[in-house]
MARFIRO-50935 format. One record per atom (N, C-alpha, C, O): residue number from 1; x, y, z; residue in one letter; atom name. Coordinates in Angstrom, 3 decimals. Example, Ala and Ser with C-alpha at 12.3 -4.5 7.8 and 13.67 -1.06 7.14 Angstrom:
 tivex       xx       yy       zz fise pafi
     1   13.190   -5.690    7.800    A    N
     1   12.300   -4.500    7.800    A   CA
     1   13.200   -3.300    7.800    A    C
     1   14.236   -3.319    8.465    A    O
     2   12.850   -2.250    7.080    S    N
     2   13.670   -1.060    7.140    S   CA
     2   12.900    0.030    7.870    S    C
     2   13.409    1.138    8.039    S    O
***
This chain:
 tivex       xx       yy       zz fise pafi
     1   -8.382  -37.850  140.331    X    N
     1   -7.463  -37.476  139.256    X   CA
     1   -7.197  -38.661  138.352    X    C
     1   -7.237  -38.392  137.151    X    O
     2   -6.903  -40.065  138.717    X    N
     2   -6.774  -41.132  138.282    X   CA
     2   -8.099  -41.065  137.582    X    C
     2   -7.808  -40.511  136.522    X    O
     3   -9.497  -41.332  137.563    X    N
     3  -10.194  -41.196  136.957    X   CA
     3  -10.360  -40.239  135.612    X    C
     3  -10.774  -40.592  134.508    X    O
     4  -10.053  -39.330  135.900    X    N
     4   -9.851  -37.821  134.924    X   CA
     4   -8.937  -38.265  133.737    X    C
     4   -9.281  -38.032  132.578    X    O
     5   -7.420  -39.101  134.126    X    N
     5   -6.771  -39.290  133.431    X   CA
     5   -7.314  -40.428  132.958    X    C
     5   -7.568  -40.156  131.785    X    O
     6   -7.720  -41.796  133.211    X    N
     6   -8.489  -41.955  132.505    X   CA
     6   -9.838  -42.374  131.187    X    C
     6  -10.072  -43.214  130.317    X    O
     7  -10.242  -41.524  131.607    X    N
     7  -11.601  -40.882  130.636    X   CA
     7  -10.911  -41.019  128.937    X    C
     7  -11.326  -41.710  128.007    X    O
     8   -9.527  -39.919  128.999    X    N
     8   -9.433  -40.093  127.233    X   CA
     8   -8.649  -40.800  126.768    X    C
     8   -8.404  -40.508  125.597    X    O
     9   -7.782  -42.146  127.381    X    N
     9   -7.611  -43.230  127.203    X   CA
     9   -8.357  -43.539  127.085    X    C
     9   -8.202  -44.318  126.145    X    O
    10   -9.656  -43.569  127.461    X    N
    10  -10.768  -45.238  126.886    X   CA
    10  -11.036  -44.162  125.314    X    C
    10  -10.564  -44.508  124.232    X    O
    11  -11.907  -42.798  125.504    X    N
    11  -12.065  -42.256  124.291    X   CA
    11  -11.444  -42.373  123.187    X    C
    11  -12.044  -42.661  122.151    X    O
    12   -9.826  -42.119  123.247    X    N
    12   -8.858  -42.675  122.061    X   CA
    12   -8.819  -43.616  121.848    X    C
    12   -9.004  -43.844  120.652    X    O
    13   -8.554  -44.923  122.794    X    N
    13   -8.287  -46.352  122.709    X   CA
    13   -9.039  -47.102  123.161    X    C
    13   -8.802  -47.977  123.994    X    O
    14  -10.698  -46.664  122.324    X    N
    14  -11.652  -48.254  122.742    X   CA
    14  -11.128  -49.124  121.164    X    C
    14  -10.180  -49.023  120.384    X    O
    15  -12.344  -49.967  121.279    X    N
    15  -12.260  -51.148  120.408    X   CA
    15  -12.464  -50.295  118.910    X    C
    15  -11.787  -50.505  117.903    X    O
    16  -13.394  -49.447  119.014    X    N
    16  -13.730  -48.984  117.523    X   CA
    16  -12.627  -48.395  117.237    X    C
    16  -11.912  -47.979  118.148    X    O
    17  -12.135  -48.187  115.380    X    N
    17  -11.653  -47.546  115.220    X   CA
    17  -12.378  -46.243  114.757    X    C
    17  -13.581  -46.212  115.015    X    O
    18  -11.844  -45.159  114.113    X    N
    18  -12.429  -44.038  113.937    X   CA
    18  -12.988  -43.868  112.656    X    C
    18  -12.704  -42.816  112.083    X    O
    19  -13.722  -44.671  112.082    X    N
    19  -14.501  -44.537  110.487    X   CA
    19  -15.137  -42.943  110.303    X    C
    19  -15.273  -42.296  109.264    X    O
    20  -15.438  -42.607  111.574    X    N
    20  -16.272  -41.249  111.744    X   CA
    20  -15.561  -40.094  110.990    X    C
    20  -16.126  -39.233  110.314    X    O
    21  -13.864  -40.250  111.279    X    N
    21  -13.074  -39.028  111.087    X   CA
    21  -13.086  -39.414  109.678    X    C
    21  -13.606  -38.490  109.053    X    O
    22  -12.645  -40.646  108.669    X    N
    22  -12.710  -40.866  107.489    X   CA
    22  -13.721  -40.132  106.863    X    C
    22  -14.910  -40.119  107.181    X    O
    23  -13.125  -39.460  105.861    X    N
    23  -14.173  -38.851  104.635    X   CA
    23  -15.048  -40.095  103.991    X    C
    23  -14.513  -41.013  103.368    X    O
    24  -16.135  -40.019  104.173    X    N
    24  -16.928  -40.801  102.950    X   CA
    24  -17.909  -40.393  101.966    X    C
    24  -18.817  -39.569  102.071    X    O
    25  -17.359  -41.536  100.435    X    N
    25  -17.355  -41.458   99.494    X   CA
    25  -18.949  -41.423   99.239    X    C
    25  -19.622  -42.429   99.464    X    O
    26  -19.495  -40.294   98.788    X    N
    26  -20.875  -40.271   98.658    X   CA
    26  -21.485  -40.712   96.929    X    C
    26  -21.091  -40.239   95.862    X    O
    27  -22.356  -41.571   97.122    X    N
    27  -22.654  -41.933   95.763    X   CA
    27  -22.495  -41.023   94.255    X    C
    27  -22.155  -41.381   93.127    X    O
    28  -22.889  -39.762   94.790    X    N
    28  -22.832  -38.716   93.667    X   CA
    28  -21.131  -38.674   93.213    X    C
    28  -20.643  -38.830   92.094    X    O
    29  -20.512  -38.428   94.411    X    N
    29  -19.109  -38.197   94.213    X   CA
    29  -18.218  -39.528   93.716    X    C
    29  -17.011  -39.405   93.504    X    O
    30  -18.833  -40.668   93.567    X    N
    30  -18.070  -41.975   93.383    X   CA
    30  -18.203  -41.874   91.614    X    C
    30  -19.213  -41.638   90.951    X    O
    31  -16.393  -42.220   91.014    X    N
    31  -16.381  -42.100   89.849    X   CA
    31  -17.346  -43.139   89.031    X    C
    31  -17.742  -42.637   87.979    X    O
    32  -17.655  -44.012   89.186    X    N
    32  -18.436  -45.116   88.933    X   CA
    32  -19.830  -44.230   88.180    X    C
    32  -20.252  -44.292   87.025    X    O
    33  -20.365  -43.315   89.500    X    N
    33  -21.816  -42.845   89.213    X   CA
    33  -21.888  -42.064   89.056    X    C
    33  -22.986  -41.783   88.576    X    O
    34  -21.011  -40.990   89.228    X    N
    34  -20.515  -39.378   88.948    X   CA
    34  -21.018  -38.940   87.653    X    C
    34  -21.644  -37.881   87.591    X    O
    35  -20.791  -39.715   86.509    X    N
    35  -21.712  -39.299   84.852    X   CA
    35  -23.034  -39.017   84.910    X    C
    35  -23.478  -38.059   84.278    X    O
    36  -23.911  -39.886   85.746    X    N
    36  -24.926  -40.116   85.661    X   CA
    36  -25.350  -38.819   86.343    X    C
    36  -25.992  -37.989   85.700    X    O
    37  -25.079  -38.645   87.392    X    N
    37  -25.254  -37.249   88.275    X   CA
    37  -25.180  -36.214   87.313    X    C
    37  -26.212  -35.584   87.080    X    O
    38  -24.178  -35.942   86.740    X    N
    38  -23.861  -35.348   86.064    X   CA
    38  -24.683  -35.026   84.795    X    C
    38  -24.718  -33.841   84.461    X    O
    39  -25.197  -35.725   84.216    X    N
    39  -26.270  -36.125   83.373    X   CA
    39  -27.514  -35.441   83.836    X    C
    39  -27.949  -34.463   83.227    X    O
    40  -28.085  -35.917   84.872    X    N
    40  -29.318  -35.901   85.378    X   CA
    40  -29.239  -33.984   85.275    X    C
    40  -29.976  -33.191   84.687    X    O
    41  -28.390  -33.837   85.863    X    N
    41  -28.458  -32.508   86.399    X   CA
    41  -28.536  -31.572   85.407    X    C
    41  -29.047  -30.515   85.775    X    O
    42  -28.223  -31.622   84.372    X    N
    42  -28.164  -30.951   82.780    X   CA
    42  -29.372  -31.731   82.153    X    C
    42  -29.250  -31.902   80.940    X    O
    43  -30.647  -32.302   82.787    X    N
    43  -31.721  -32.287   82.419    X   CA
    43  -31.925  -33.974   81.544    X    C
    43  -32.863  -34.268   80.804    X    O
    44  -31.106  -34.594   81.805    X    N
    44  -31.330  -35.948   81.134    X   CA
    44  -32.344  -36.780   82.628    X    C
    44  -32.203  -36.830   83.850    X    O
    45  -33.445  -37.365   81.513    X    N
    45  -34.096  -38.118   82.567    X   CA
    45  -34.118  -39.248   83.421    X    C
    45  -34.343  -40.352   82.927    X    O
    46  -33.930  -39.130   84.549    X    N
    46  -33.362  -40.400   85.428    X   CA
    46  -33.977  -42.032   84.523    X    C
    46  -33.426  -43.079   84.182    X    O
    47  -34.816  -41.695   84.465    X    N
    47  -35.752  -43.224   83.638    X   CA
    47  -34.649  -43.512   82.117    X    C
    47  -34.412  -44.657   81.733    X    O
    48  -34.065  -42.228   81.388    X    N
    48  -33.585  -42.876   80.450    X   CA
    48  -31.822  -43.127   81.317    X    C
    48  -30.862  -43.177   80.548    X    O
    49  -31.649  -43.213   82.282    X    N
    49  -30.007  -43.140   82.631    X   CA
    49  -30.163  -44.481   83.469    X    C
    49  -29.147  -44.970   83.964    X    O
    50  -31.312  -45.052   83.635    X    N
    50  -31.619  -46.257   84.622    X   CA
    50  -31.041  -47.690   83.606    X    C
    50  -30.304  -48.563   84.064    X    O
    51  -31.493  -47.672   82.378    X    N
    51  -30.795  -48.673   81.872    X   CA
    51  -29.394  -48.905   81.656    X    C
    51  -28.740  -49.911   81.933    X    O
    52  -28.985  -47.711   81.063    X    N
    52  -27.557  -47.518   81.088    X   CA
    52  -26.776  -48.176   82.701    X    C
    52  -25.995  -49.110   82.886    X    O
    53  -27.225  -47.490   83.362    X    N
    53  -26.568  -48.096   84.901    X   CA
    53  -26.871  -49.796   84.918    X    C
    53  -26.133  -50.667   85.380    X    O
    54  -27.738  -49.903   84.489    X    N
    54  -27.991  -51.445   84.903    X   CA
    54  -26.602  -52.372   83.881    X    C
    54  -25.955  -53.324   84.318    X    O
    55  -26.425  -51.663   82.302    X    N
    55  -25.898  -52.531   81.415    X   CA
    55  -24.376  -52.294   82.229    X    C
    55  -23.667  -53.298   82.153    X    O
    56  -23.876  -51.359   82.847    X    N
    56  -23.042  -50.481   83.297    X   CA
    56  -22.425  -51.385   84.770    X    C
    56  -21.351  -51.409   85.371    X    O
    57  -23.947  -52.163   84.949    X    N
    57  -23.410  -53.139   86.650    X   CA
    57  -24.014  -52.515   88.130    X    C
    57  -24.161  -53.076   89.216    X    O
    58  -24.350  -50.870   87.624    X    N
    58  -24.746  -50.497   88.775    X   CA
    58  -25.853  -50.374   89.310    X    C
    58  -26.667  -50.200   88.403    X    O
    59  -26.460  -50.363   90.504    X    N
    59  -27.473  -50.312   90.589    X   CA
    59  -27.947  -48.626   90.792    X    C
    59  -27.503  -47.634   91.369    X    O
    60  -29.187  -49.004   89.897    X    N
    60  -29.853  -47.615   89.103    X   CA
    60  -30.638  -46.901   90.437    X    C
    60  -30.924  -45.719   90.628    X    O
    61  -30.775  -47.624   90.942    X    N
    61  -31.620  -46.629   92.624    X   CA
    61  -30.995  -45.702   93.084    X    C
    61  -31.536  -44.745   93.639    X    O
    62  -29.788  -45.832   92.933    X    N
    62  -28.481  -44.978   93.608    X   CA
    62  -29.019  -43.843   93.006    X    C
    62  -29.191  -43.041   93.924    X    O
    63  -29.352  -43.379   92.020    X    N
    63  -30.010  -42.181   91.115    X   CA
    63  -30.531  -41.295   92.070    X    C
    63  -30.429  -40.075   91.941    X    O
    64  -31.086  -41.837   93.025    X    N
    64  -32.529  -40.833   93.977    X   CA
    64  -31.825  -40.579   94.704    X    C
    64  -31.958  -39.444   95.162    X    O
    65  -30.425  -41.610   95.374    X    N
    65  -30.165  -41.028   96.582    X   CA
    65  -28.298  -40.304   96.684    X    C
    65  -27.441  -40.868   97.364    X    O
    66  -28.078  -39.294   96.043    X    N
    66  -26.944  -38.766   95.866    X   CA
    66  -26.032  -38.581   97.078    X    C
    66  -24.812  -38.558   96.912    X    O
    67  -26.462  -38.476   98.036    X    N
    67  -25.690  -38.212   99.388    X   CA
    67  -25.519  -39.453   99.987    X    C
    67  -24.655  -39.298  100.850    X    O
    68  -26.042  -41.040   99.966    X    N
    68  -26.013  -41.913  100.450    X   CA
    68  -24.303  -42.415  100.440    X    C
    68  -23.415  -41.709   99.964    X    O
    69  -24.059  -43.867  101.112    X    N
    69  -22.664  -44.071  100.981    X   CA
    69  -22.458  -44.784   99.566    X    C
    69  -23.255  -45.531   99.000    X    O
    70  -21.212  -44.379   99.136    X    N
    70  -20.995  -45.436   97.889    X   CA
    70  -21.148  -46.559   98.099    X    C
    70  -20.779  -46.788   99.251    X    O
    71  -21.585  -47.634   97.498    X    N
    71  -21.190  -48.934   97.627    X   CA
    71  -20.059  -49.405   97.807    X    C
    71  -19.172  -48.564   97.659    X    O
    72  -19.642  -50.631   98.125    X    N
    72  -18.125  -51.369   98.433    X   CA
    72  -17.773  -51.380   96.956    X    C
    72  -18.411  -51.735   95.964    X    O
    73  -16.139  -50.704   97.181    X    N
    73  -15.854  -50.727   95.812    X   CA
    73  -15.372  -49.388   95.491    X    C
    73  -14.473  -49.271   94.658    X    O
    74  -16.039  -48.038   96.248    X    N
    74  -15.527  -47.108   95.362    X   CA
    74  -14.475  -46.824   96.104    X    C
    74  -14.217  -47.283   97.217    X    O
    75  -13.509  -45.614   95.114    X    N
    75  -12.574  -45.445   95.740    X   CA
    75  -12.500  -43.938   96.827    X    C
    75  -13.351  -43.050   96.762    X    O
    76  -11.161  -43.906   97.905    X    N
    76  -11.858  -42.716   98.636    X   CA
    76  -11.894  -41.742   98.041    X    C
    76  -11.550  -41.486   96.887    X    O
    77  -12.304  -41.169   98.790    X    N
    77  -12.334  -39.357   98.446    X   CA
    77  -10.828  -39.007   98.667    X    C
    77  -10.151  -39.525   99.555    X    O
    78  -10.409  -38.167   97.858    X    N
    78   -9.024  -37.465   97.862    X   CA
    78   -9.148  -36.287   99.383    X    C
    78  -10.091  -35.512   99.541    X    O
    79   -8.164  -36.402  100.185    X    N
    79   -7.773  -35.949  101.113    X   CA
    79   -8.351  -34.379  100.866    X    C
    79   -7.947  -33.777   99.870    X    O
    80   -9.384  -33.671  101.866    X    N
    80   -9.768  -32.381  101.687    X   CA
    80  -10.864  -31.987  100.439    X    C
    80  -11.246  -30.906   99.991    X    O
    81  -11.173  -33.381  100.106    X    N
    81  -12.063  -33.015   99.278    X   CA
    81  -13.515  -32.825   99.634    X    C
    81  -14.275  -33.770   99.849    X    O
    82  -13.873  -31.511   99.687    X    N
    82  -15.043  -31.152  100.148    X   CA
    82  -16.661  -31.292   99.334    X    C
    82  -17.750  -31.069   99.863    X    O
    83  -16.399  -31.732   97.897    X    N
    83  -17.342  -32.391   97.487    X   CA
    83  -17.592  -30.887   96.308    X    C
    83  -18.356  -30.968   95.346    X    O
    84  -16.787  -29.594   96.639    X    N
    84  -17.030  -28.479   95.439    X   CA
    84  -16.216  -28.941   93.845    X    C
    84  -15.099  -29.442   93.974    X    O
    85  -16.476  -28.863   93.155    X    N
    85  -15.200  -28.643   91.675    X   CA
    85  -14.528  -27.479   92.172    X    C
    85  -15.057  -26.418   92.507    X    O
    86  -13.134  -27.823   92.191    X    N
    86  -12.512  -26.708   91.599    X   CA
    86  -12.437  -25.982   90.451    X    C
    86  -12.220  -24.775   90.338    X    O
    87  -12.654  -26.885   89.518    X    N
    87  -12.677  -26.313   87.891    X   CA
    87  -13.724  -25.213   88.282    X    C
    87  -14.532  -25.221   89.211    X    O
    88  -13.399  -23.893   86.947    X    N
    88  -14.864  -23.059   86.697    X   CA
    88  -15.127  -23.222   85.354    X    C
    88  -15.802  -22.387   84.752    X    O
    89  -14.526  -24.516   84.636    X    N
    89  -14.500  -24.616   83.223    X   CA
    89  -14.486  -23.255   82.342    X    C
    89  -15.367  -22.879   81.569    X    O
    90  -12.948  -22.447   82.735    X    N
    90  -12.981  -21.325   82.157    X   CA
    90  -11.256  -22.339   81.453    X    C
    90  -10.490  -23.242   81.790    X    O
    91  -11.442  -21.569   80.579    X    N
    91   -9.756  -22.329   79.697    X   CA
    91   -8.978  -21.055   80.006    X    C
    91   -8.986  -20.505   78.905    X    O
    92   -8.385  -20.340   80.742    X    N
    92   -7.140  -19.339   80.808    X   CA
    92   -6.204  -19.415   80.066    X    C
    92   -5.486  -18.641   79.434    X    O
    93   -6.330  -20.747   80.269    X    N
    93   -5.290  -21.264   79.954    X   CA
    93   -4.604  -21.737   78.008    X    C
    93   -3.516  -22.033   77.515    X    O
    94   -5.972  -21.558   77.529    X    N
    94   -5.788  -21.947   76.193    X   CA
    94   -6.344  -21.134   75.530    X    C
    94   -6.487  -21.317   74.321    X    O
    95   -6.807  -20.006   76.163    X    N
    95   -7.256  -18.726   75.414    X   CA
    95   -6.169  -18.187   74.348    X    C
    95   -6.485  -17.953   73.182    X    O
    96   -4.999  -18.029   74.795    X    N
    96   -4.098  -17.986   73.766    X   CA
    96   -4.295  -18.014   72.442    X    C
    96   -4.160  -17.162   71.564    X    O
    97   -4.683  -19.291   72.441    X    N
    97   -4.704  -20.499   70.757    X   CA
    97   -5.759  -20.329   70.604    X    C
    97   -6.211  -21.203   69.864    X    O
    98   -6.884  -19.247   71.082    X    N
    98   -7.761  -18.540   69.850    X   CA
    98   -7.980  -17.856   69.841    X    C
    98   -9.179  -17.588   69.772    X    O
    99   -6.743  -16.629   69.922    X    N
    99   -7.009  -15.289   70.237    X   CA
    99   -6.818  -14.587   68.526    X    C
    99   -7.127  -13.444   68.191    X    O
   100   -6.421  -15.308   67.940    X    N
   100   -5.831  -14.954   66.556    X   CA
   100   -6.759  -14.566   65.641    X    C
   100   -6.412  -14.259   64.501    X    O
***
């Protein structure tokens, strides 16, 4: 029983902490590179978005690999953020002011 109990003392309280449970910030999703993604995907060509990143500081490789980790530096991911937009870029909201 002493053994049993334990097992999830060491599990909770080894040396590591838990980086695992932390959300991480995936290159696509880091505001830094997020344009560029963004870009690419509406058909702009990675070769012309490679300089821009470079004058920009970043490194332009990040381009190929969208799911990789951000570099040191970005900031986290907002709590529950699952990586969808919420927006549906519909304006409900301002339909109003051109309904006239």
């Amino acid at each position: 029983a002493a053994a049993a109990a334990a097992a999830p003392e060491e599990a909770s309280g080894g040396d590591e902490p838990a980086p695992a449970a932390a959300p991480v910030m995936t290159v696509s999703k880091d505001p830094r590179y997020k344009k560029y993604f963004d870009l690419a995907r509406v058909g702009v060509p990675t070769v012309a978005l490679r300089p821009k990143m470079i004058a920009d500081g970043l490194d332009p490789d990040m381009i190929d690999t969208p799911d990789a980790p951000a570099p040191a530096g970005a900031p986290p991911p907002p709590p529950g953020d699952d990586g969808s937009d919420s927006s549906d870029g519909d304006y409900d909201e301002d339909d109003d002011e051109f309904d006239d």
